[in-house]
N, C-alpha and C positions, 0 to 999 in steps of 0.2 A: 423397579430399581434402575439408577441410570448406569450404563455402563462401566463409565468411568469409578464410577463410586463400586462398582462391583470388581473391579479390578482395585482398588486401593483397598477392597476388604478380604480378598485374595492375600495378596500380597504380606498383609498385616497376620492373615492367621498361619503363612508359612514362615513369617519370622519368627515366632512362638519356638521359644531356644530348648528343646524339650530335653537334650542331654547337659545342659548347662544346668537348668532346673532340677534335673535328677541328679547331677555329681553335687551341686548345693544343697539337696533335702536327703542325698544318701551320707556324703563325706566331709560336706562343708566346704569341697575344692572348686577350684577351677576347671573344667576337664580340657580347655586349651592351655593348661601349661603340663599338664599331665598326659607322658604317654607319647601316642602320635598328635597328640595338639588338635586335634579336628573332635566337632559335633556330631560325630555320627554314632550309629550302634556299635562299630564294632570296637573303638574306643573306651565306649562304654563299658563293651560286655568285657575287654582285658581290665579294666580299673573297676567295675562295680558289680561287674559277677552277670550270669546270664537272664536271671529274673527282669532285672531294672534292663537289660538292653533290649529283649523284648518288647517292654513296653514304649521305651523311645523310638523303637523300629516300628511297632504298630500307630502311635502318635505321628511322626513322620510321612508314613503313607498314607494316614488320615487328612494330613494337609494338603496333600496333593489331589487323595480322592473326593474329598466332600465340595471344595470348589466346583471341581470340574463335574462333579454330577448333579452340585445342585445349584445354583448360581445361573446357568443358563435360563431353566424355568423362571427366573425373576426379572429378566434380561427381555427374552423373547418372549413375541405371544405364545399363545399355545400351537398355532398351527405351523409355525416353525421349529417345534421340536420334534425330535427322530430326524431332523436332515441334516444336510450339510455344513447349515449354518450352524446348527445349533452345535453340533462338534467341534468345528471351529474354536467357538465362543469358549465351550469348555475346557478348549487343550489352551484358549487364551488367559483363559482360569488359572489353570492348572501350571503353564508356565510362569507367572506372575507369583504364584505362591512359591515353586524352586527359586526363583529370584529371592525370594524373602527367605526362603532356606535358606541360601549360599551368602545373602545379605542383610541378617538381619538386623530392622529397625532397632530392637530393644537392644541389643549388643551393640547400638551406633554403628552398624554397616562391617562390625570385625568379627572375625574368626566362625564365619558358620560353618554348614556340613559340606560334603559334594553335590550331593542332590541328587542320587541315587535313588533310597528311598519313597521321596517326594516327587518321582519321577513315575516310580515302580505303584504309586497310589494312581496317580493319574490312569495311566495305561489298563489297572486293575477295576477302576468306576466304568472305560469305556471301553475295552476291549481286553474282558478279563481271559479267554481261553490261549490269545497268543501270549498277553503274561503270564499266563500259568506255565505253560512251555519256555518263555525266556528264564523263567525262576527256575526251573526244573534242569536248564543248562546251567546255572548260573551254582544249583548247589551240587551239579555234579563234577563240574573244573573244582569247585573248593572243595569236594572230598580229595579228588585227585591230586591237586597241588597244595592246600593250607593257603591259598594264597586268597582273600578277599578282592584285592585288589583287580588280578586275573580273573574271577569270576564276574564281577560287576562290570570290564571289561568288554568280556564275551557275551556276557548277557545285552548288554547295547549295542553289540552289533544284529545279535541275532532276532533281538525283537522286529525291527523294520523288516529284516527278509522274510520272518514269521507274518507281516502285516501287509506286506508286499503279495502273499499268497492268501489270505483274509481276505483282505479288505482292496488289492488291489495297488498298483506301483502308482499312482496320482491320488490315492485317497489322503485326505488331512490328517489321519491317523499316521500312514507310513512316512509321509513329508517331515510332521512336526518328530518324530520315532527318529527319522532319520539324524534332522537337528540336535535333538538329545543326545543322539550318540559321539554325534561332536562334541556337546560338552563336557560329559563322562569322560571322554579322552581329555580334553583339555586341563578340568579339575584333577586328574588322574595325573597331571604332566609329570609330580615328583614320584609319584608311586612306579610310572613304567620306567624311569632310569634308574631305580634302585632295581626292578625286576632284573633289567638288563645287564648292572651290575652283580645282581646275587645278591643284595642286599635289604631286600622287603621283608618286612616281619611277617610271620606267622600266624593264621589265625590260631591263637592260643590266649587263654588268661593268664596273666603274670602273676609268677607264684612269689610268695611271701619270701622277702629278705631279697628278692630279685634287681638288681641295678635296673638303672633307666634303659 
């Protein structure tokens, strides 16, 4: 397969609007005008209950995961898989598809998720034990605060330092780990001034009769 085309087939399978499709085939709505506005699970799980967020949480980091683990193989010969190129290629994967998360085609480039998830796939197909440890910080700040936000936060920072001790502080793993976590903050920007002000929701599902 040629590269390029393996990067536009990335990209295409992380546009795949998986909570947009689920608030359409659970409620008939929109789930950007509903709520906090954003494509992601936790959205979901306050509007559509914890079952359906689930499954857009595990769809989600299926987009991220399945590039970057198998797409290389079609890319590279065989005897450049297991190195460095071939990591490369995958987190080239794997970025290209959060692009198509945060941008997707079939929504015409509007209202996707953070890229959280789609991040948290990636990281999971090629270095699952330091994400298992970022995830495991990541649900124990949101038992401690209710805060998703904060959790998903700490969790990108701490994967790189986790990967940093892995895999090494110049591996392609930590470099691109590092990168994400810039973006995580950046898609984050409205979530950390509501932190700062006191003003971040809860992770909680909105109960019946509830205002916006």
């Amino acid at each position: 397969m040629n590269a390029a085309g393996a990067l536009v087939l990335a990209y295409v399978s992380g546009s795949i609007p998986s909570a947009y499709i689920a608030g359409r085939m659970v409620k008939g709505i929109d789930l950007r005008t509903v709520g906090s506005g954003n494509l992601g699970a936790t959205n979901v799980y306050r509007t559509l209950g914890a079952r359906v967020a689930v499954v857009v949480f595990a769809v989600d980091m299926l987009k991220g995961a399945m590039p970057a683990f198998l797409l290389p193989a079609f890319v590279l010969p065989a005897a450049a898989l297991g190195t460095d190129e071939a990591t490369w290629w995958g987190l080239a994967f794997g970025i290209a598809a959060i692009v198509g998360h945060a941008k997707p085609v079939f929504l015409l480039w509007r209202g996707g998720g953070k890229g959280v998830s789609t991040a948290a796939g990636i990281f999971a197909a090629l270095a699952p034990v330091p994400l298992a440890l970022a995830l495991a910080m990541f649900v124990a700040v949101l038992w401690r605060t209710g805060y998703v936000s904060a959790a998903s936060l700490t969790a990108a920072v701490v994967l790189p330092l986790l990967l940093t001790v892995f895999t090494g502080v110049a591996s392609p793993l930590t470099i691109v780990a590092a990168l994400v976590c810039v973006f995580v903050f950046w898609s984050h920007r409205a979530n950390i001034q509501r932190l700062r002000a006191g003003t971040e929701h809860r992770f909680a599902r909105k109960k019946r009769g509830e205002g916006a």
